[in-house]
N, C-alpha and C positions, 0 to 999 in steps of 0.2 A: 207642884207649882212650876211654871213653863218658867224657862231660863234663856237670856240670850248674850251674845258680848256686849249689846250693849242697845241701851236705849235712847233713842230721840222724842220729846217731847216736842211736838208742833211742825205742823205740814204747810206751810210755806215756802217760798224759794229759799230761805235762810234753812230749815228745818232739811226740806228734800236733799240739799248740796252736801251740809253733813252726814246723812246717811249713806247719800252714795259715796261719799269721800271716806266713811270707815270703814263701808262693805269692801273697795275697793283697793284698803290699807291691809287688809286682812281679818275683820270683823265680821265675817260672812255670817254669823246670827244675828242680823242689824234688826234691830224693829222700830219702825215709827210709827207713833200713834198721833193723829189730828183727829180734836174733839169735834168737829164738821167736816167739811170738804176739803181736798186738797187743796192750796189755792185760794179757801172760800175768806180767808179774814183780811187782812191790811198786801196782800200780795197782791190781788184782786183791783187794788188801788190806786195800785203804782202807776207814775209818769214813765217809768221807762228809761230814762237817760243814762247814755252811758259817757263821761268824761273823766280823765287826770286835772283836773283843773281844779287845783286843790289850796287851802293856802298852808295843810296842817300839812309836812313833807312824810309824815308817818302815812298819812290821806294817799299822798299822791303815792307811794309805793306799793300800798295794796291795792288801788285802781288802778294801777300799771298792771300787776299780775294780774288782776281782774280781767282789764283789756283784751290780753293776752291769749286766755281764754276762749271771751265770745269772740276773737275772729278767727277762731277757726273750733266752734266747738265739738263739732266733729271729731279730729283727730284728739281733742282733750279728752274725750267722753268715752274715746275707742265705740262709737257709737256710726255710722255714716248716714244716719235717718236722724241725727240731733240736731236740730236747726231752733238756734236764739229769735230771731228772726232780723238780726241785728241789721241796720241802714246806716251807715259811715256817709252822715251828712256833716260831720263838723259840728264845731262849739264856738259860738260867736260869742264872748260878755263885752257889755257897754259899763264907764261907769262915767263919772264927774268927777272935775277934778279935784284934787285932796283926799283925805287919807282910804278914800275904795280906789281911787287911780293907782295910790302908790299902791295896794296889795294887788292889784293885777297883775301891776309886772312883776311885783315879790313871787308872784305866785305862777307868771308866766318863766320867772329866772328857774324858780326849781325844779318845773316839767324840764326846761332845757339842759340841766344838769343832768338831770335823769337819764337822758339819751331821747326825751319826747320829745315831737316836732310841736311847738309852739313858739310862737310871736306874736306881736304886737303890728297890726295894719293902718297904712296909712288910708284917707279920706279915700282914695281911688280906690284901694285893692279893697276897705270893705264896701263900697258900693259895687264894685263889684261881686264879692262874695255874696249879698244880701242886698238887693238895688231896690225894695220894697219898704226899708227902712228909712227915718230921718236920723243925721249922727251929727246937726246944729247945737245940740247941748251937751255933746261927748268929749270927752277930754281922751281919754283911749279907749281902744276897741282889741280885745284879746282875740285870739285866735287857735285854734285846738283843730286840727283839719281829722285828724283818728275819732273824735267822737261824734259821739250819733246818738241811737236811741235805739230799742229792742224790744220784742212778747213780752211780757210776764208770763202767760200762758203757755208759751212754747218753751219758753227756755226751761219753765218748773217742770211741764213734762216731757220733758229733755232728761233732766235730775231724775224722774220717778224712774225712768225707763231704765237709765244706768244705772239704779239702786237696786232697783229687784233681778237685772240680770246678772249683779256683783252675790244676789243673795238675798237681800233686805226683805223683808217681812213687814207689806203695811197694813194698816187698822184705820179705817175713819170711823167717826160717831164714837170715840173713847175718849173720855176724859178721864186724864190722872186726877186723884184726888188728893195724895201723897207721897212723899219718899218711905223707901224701906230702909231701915240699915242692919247692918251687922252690930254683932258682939263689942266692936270695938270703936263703935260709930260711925263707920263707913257707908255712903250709900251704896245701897246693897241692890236697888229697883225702886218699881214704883205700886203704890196702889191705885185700884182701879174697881169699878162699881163690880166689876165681873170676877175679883180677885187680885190678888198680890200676884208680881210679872216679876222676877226677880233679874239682876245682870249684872255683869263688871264694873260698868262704868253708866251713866245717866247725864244726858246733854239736853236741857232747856232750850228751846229756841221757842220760847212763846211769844216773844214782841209783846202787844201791851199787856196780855195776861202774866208778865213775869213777877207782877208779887205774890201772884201764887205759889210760885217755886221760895220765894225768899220766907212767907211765910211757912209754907213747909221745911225749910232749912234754918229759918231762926237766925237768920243773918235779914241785914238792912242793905236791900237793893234801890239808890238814888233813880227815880224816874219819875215822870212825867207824862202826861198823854196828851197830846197837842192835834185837833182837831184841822183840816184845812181842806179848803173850798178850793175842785178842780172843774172846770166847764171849756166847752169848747163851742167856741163861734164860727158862724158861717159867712162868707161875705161872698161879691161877684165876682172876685177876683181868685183865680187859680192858686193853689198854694202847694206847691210841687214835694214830693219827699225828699228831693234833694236839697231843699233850703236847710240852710242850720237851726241849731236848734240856737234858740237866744236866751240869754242874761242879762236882764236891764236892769245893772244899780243904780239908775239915775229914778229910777220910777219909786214913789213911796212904797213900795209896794215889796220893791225889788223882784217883778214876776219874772217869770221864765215861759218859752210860749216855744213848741216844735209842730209840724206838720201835724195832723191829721185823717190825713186823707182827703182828696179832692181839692174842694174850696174852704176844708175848715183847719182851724187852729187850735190846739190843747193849751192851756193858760189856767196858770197857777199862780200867786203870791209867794215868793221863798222869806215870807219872816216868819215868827215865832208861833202862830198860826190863836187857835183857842183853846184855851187849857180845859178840859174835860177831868173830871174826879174819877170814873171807873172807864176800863174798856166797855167800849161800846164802838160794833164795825156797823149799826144801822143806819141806815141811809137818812141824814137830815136835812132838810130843805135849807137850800139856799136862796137864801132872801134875794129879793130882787136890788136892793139896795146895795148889794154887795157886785150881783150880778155887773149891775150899773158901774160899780169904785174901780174894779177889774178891766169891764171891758172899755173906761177909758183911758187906764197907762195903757192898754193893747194897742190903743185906736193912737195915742199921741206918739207911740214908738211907732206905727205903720199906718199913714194916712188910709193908704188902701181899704184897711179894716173900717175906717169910718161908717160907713150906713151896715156891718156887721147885725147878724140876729143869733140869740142865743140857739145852741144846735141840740145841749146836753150840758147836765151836770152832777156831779156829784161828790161825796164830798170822802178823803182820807185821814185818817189817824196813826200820826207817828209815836212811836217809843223814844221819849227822849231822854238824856241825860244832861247831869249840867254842862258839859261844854259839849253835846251836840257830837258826842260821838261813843260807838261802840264799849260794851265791855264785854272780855272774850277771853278763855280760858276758863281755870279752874279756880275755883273759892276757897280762900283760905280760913283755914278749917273745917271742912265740908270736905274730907277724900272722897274722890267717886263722883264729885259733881262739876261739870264743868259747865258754863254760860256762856250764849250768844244771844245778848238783846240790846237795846238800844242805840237801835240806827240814826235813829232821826232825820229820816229820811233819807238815808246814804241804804238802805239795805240789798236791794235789786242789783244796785249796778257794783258791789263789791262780793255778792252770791258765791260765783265760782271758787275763789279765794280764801273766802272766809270761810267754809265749807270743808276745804282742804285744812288750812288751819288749824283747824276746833279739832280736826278730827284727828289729823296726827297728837295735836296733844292730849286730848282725851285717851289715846291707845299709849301715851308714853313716847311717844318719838317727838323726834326734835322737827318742830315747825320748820318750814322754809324761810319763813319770813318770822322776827321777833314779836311774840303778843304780849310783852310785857306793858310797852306803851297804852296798852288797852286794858290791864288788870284792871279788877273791882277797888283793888287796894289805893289806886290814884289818887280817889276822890278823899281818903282820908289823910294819905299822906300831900296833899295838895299839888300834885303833878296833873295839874286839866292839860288836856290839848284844845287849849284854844286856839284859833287861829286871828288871822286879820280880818274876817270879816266879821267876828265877833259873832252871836246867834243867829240862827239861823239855818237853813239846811248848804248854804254856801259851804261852809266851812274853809 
């Protein structure tokens, strides 16, 4: 039986970052195995966005050190061919007034705490920042000038590239089927159509297939899979990469909309999205009626967009949890297994970090940053991180 220090389960950015982060801790028998493509499931999906603007303060610390990262991933990587493809256009959110106004600034107070540059703009400076905009129904307008938005594509194989030069050993077209364990109940590895893979330690990052892993470990993993419609529109007006990326809580919708490219706009709804029963990354049609719901909070946040035509669409599925954030570390009672899933749509732009993370504490070292706040154990003992904007991928 082939032996390594240690296994990752799933080849998306979440998946790729811890392997490189254990090869590069001293794990150099890493193996990752993705049951398809690199890349190919909900990574593939992503919007991209990369901000601190957070309202959970546990949020905004690990997308600090996230930050931190893609602007220089290069030198993080020890790679000088790693390029995110990172664009530091800023983070623009709008809201109305009453209780989304007051968590802006709750939530613009503790990026500033933090040492992040954020504030609150008056009528002038966001018409200036954003002059394509209407802000007649705004009550504040946040401001985030470090974020932006980045690859999926690049930055995973950015990860692949510093995995296998740290040592790592990857596999696509393997599907785990189970865990192994030892004599004394420990995970011991995994099974596989081709054989038992044995190792030290076993890291889950399946996103929505994670009740695979719970069902093979006999513990109750809380999640959800939340279906969401993402398209992007074209209009005659230029829409530059430098424009921000935007936040509109005033819209039912609460979308979020960034460049493109050219003349078009990426546009998404940040609520609760549709509850779907199994994973499923196939491509569903997006009704035209939806098409329509979307592209008019677009067109009422940017007159410009008005006469807009749909350019593309299609649609992403998040791993959620009940309050809309990560569980991460190791499972209690389960020695030998440790979890990263449930982003809820936080997973791209907290990658680099959480990567690191999972991967010191799966080898036994002490994290940088505390994962307790993230344990599985939360949900029972009733510590959610919820935040002020309540559900939703805002957090």
């Amino acid at each position: 039986m082939e032996h390594f220090d240690a296994i990752v389960i799933g080849g998306g950015v979440i998946g790729t970052s811890i392997a490189c982060h254990l090869a590069r801790f001293g794990a150099k028998r890493t193996l990752l195995l993705e049951r398809g493509q690199l890349g190919g499931g909900t990574t593939a999906q992503s919007s991209c966005i990369l901000r601190t603007h957070y309202s959970v303060r546990q949020n905004v610390v690990l997308a600090q050190a996230a930050m931190r990262a893609f602007d220089d991933l290069p030198a993080y990587l020890d790679d000088p061919e790693a390029d995110g493809g990172y664009r530091r256009c800023g983070y623009l959110i709008v809201a109305p007034d009453g209780p989304a106004a007051d968590a802006v600034r709750a939530s613009l107070a503790i990026e500033r705490e933090l040492g992040i540059e954020a504030r609150e703009l008056d009528a002038a400076e966001a018409r200036e920042r954003h002059p394509l905009l209407r802000y007649d129904d705004v009550a504040v307008v946040g401001w985030e000038p470090g974020a932006g938005y980045a690859d999926a594509y690049l930055t995973l194989t950015a990860f692949v590239r510093a995995a296998r030069k740290a040592g790592t050993t990857v596999r696509e077209g393997v599907a785990v089927t189970g865990l192994l364990r030892d004599a004394n109940g420990r995970v011991a590895g995994v099974e596989t159509p081709s054989g038992p893979i044995g190792a030290g330690v076993v890291v889950s990052a399946q996103n929505i297939w994670s009740r695979e892993v719970a069902r093979w470990a006999g513990v109750g993993l809380p999640l959800a899979m939340s279906r969401h419609s993402v398209m992007t529109l074209e209009a005659e007006t230029p829409y530059g990469h430098d424009l921000p990326v935007v936040k509109d809580l005033v819209s039912p919708g609460r979308i979020y909309f960034r460049s493109y490219g050219g003349r078009q706009v990426l546009v998404s709804e940040g609520n609760e999205g549709v509850d779907i029963p199994e994973p499923d990354i196939e491509q569903a049609d997006v009704p035209l009626d939806e098409v329509v719901h979307v592209g008019e909070q677009l067109m009422h946040r940017m007159p410009a967009f008005e006469s807009a035509g749909l350019a593309a669409s299609w649609t992403g599925v998040y791993d959620v949890t009940p309050d809309w954030n990560p569980v991460l570390g190791p499972v209690d009672g389960v020695p030998g297994l440790h979890l990263a899933y449930g982003f809820s749509g936080h997973g791209f732009k907290l990658s680099p970090i959480v990567g690191r993370l999972v991967a010191q504490a799966a080898l036994g070292l002490a994290p940088d940053l505390p994962l307790a706040p993230y344990a599985l154990s939360r949900f029972a003992e009733h510590r959610l991180l919820t935040g002020r904007y309540g559900a939703g991928a805002v957090s």
